[in-house]
N, C-alpha and C positions, 0 to 999 in steps of 0.2 A: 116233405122230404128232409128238409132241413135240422124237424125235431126228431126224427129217425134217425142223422146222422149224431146229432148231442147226442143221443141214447146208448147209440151202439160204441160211441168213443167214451161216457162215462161207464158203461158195460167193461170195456176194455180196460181200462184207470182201476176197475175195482178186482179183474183178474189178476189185473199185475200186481197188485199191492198182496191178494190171497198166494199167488206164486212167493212172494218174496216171504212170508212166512212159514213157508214147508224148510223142509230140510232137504238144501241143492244138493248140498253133496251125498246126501243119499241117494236124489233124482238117480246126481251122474253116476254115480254105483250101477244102479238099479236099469236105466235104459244104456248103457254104458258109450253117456252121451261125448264128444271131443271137447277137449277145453286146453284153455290157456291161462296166462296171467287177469285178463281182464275180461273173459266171456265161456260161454256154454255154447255150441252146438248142436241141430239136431236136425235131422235131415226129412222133412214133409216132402210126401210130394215131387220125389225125386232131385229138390231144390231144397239148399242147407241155411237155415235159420241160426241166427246171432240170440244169444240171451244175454246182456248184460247182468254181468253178476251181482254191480252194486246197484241200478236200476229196476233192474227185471224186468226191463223194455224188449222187446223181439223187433228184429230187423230180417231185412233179405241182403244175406252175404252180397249178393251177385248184382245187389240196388237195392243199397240203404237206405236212399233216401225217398225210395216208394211207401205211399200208402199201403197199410198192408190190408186185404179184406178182412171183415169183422169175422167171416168165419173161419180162416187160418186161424186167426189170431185164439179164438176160443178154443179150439181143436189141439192145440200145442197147450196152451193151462188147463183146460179141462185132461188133457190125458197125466198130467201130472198132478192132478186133485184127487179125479177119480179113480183111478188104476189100485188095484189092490196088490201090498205086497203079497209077491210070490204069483201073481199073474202069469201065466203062460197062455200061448196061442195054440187050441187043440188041434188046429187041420182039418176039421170036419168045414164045411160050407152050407150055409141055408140060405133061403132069401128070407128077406127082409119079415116076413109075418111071423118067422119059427127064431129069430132074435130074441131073446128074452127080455122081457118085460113091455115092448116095443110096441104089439098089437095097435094099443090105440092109436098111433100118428100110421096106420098104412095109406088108410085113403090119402091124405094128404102126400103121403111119401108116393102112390103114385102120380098124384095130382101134380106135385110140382118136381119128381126128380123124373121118372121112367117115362112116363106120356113125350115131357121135353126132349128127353137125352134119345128117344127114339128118331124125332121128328126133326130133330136136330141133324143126324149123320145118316138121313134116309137116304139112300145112296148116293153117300160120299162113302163108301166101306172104304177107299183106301186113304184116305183122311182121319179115319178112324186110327185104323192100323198104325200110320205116322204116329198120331198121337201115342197110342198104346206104348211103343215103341220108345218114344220121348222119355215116355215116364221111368222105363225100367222093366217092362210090362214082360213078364211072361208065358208063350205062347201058350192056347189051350185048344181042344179040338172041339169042343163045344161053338156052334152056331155057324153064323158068318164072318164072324168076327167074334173072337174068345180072346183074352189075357186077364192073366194074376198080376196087378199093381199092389203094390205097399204103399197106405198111406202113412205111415210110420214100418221102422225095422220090426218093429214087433204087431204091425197091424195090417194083416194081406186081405186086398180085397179079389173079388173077378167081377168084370163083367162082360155080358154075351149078350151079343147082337146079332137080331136078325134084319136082313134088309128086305127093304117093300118089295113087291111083285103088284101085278094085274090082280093075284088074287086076293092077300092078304098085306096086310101095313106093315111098316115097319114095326119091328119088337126090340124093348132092351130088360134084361137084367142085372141087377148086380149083387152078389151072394158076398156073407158076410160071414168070417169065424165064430162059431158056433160061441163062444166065449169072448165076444168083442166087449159086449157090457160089464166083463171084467176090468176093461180099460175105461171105459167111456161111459157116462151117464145115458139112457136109453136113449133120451129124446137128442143127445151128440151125435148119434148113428146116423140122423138121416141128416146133418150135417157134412160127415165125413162123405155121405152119398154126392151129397149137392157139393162139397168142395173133388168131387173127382172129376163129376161132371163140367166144372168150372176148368180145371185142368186141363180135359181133354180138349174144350174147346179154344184152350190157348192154344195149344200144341198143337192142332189140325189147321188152324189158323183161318177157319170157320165164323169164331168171333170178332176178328180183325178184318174179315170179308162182308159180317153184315154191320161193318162202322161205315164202308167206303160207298 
């Protein structure tokens, strides 16, 4: 675990140094991020992110001095690596298979985001909802639970929950802008998946319940 964590913290040292070579102030043009004398803005996840301008270290406004997970932290330089200008978000929704380019990581992307995120709020649906809610989520009529979260302003996800019965298990999906890989490198998407699912589970406070 240990050489896991070197990896993913020299991982990080090597995004930030690629961030600081783009052109910020085009970023902040372009995502039309909040700034000041001494930092950038950007709002994940419902929760607003510090850039240091002359570092290009990213912090959490709200607890600076938290670690921040490796996959935030990728998810905010990689949408500013990969993102093409003139990017826009088409509104159409697929799941995860009709993503383009993406195919290969599905089994995976069920294995470890959908199977979990099911078995995880198998009825807790209104623990879900909370969370949903937390985030900015809004409502959809789809399942037992439906909301559109942003993981970014310019990147709306859903996802739809069905809860277990006698007869059938619990189910989750979560559908993706038909043009998210305009933002995000393919294999980011199931990233952005696992960092919602990560979300949710703070905000139901599900994950705080299997610490105790």
């Amino acid at each position: 675990m240990e050489g896991t964590a070197d990896n993913y913290k020299a991982l990080c040292e090597k995004w930030r140094e690629i961030y600081l070579g783009l052109d910020q102030e085009e970023l902040e043009r372009r995502f039309g991020l909040r700034s000041d004398g001494d930092a950038r803005y950007i709002t994940y996840f419902n929760q607003e992110y510090r850039l240091d301008k002359k570092s290009g270290k990213l912090s959490l406004v709200s607890q600076p001095e938290r670690e921040l997970p490796f996959h935030a932290v990728m998810m905010i330089y990689h949408l500013f690596y990969y993102s093409k200008p003139g990017a826009k978000v088409r509104g159409e929704f697929v799941p995860f298979r009709q993503v383009k380019r993406a195919a290969p990581f599905e089994q995976a992307y069920i294995r470890t985001i959908l199977k979990p995120l099911a078995k995880e709020f198998d009825g807790h649906r209104e623990e879900l909802q909370k969370a949903c809610r937390a985030l900015g989520g809004r409502p959809l009529p789809q399942g037992d639970v439906g909301y559109e979260i942003r993981a970014f302003d310019c990147m709306p996800l859903q996802i739809i929950f069905w809860d277990g019965d006698d007869e059938f298990p619990a189910q989750a999906n979560i559908l993706f802008d038909a043009d998210i890989t305009d933002f995000l490198h393919e294999e980011t998407v199931v990233s952005a998946a696992s960092e919602l699912f990560r979300r949710l589970a703070e905000e139901s406070g599900l994950s705080v319940r299997r610490l105790l």
